[in-house]
C-alpha positions as CSV (number, residue, x, y, z in Angstrom):
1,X,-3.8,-2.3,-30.6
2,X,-2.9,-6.1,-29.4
3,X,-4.4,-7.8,-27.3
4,X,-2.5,-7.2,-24.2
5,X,-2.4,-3.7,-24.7
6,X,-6.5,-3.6,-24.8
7,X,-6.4,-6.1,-21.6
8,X,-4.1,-3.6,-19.7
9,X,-5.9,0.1,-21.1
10,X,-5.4,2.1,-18.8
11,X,-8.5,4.5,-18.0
12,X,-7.2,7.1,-15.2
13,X,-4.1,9.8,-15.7
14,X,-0.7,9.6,-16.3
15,X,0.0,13.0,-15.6
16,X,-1.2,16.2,-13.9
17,X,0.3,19.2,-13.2
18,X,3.9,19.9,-14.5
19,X,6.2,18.1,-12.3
20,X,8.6,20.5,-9.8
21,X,12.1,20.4,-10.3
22,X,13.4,17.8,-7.3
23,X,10.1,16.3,-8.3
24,X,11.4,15.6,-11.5
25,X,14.9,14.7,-10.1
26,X,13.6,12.2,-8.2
27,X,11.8,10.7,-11.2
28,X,15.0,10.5,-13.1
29,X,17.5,9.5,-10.2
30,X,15.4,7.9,-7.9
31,X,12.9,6.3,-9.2
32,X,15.4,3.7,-11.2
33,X,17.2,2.8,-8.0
34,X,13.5,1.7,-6.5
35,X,11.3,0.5,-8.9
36,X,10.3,-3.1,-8.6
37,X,12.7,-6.3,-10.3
38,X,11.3,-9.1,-9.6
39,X,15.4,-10.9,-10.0
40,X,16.0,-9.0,-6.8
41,X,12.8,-10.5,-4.9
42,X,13.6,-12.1,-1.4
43,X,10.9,-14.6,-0.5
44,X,12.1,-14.9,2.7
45,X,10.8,-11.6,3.7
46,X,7.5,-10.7,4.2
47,X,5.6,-8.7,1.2
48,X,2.5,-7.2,0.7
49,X,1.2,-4.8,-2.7
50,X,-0.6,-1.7,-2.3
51,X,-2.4,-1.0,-5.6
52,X,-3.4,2.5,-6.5
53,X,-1.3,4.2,-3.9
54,X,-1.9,7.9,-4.8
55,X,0.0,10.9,-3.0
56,X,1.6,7.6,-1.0
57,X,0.5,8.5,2.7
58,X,-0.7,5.2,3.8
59,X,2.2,3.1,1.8
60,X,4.8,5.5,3.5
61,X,2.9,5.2,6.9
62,X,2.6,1.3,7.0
63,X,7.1,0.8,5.3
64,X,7.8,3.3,8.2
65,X,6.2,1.1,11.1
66,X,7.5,-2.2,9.6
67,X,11.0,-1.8,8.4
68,X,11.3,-5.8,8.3
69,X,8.7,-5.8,5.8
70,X,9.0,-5.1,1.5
71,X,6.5,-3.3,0.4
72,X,5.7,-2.8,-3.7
73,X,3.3,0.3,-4.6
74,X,1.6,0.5,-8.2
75,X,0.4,3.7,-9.3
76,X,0.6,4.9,-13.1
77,X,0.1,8.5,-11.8
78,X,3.2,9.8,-12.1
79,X,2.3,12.9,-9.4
80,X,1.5,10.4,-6.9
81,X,5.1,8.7,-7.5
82,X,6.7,11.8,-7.6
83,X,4.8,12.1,-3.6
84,X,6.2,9.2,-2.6
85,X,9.6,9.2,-3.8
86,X,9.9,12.6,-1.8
87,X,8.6,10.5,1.4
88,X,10.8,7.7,0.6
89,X,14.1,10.3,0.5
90,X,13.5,12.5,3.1
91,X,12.6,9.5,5.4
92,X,15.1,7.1,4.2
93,X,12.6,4.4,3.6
94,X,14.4,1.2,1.9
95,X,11.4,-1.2,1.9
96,X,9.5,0.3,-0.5
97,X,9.8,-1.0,-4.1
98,X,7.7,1.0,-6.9
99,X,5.8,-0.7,-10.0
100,X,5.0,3.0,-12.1
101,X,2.6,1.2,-14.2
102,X,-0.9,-0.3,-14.1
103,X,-0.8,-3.3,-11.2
104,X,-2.4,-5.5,-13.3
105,X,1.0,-5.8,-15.4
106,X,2.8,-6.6,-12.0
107,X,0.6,-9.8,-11.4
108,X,2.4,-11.7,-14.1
109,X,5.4,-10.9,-12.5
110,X,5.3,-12.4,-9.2
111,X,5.0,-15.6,-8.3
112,X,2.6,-17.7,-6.8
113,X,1.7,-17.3,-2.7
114,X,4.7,-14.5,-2.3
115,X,2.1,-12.1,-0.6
116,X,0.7,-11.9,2.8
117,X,-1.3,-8.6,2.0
118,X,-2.9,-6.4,-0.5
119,X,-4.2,-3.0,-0.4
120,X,-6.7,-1.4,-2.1
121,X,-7.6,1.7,-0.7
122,X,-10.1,4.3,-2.5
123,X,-9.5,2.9,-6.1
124,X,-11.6,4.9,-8.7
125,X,-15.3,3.7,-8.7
126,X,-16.1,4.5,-12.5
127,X,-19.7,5.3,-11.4
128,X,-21.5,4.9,-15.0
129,X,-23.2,2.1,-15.6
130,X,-20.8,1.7,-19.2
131,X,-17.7,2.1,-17.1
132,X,-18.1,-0.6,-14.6
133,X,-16.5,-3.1,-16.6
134,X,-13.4,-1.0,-15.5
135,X,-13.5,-1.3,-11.4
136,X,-10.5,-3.2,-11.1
137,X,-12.1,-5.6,-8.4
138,X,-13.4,-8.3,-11.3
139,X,-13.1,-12.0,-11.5
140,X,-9.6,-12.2,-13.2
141,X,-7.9,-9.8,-10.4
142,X,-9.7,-11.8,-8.2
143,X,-8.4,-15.2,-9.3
144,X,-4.8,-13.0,-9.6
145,X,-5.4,-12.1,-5.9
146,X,-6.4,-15.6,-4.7
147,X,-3.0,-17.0,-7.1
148,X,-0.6,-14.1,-5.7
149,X,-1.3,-14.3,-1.6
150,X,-0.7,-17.0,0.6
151,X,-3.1,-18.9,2.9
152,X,-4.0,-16.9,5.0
153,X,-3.3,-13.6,3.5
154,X,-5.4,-10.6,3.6
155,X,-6.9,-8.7,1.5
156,X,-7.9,-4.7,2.7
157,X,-10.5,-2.6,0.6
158,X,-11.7,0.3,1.4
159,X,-14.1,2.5,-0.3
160,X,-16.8,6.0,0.4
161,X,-18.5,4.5,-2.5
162,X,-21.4,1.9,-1.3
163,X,-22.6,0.6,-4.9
164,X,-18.9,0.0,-4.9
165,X,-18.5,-1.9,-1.4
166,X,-21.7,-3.7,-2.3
167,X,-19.9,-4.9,-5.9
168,X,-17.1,-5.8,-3.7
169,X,-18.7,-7.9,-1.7
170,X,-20.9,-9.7,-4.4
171,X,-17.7,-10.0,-6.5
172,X,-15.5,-11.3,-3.5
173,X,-18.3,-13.7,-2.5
174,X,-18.8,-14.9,-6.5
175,X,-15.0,-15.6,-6.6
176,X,-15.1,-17.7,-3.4
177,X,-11.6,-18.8,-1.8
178,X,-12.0,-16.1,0.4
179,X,-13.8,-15.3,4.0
180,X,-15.0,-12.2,4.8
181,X,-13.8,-11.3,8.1
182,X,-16.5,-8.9,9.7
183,X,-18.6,-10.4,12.3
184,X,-20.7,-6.8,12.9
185,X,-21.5,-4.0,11.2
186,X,-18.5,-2.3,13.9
187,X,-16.1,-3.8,11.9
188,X,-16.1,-2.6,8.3
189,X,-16.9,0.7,9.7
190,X,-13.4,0.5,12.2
191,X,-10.0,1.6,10.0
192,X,-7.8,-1.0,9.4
193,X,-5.4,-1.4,12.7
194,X,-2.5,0.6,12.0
195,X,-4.6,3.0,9.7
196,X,-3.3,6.8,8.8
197,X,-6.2,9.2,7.0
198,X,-5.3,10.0,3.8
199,X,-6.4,13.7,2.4
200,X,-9.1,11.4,0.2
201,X,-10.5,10.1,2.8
202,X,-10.6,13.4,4.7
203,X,-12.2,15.4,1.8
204,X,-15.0,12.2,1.9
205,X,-15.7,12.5,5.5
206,X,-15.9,16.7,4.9
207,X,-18.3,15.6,2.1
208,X,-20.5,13.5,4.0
209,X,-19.3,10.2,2.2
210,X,-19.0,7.0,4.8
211,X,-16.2,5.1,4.3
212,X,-16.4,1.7,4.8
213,X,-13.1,-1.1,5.3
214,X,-13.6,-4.7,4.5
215,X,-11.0,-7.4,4.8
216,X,-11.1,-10.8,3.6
217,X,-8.9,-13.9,4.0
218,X,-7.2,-15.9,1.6
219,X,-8.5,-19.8,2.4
């Protein structure tokens, strides 16, 4: 295995159930027209990433209210892209661009200061002490976050996890170039404005997890 390839090991699945017909349609037809080339980037137009993006709810939600926004979702599961390509037809959505691949391979292909926000919502915690070093918030995404938004530019996490909102915070305050926005406990409690409730977060509330929401600012 190279060395890239062991940098970018992906941990989670590929794959679940056996996709449905359309769902598979859409993976063959669709999903070419959409996914993300960075030759057709306009950096006149507003951008922001949501990494992880699962069944696609929230990425769906937020294209839908802000047509005049791009939007790129990353998410190797190929379920979840399956979801959201169904959104993204029967809703006619044209400001969504798809990555189908681990995020951290999209880095490299954007340039520097071309986001104003990043998402990542309910990314897996790998609770074992020997699977920490997987939590994607670490110092090089971190210096890859800083690089890729602009002054300015926010950063939303959310998690139901608080050893992993804790790491967050020790990891986002180690990086530095960043300022934590909450001034109360209120406000990493409150959904980000504009929020939707994804079925995750849902079956955390039904099992008595807390989610929390922290956003930070790009100095």
């Amino acid at each position: 295995m190279s060395e890239r390839d062991r940098r970018f090991q992906l941990y989670g699945r590929r794959k679940g159930k056996a996709l449905r017909p359309h769902q598979a349609r859409l993976i063959a037809e669709l999903l070419p027209q959409v996914t993300f080339d960075p030759a057709r980037l306009d950096r006149a137009r507003p951008l922001r990433l949501e990494i992880g993006f699962g069944g696609g709810e929230h990425l769906a939600h937020q294209a839908a209210l802000n047509p005049d926004i791009a939007f790129i979702g990353a998410e190797p599961f190929v379920n979840g892209v399956a979801k959201l390509l169904a959104v993204i037809e029967a809703e006619k959505l044209g400001n969504i661009s798809i990555h189908p691949d681990d995020a951290r391979a999209l880095f490299g292909l954007l340039p520097d200061r071309s986001l104003e926000r990043i998402y990542l919502l309910y990314p897996d915690p790998w609770p074992k002490a020997r699977h920490l070093r997987r939590r994607l918030v670490s110092p090089e995404t971190l210096r890859q976050f800083h690089r890729l938004l602009k002054p300015g530019g926010l950063f939303l996490f959310a998690s139901d996890i608080a050893h992993y909102v804790q790491w967050t915070l020790f990891e986002m305050r180690k990086a530095g170039g960043f300022t934590w926005l909450a001034e109360s406990a209120d406000d990493w409690r409150k959904p980000f404005p504009d929020w939707i409730e994804t079925r995750y977060e849902a079956k955390a509330k039904r099992e008595g997890r807390v989610p929390c929401y922290l956003t930070f600012r790009r100095d």
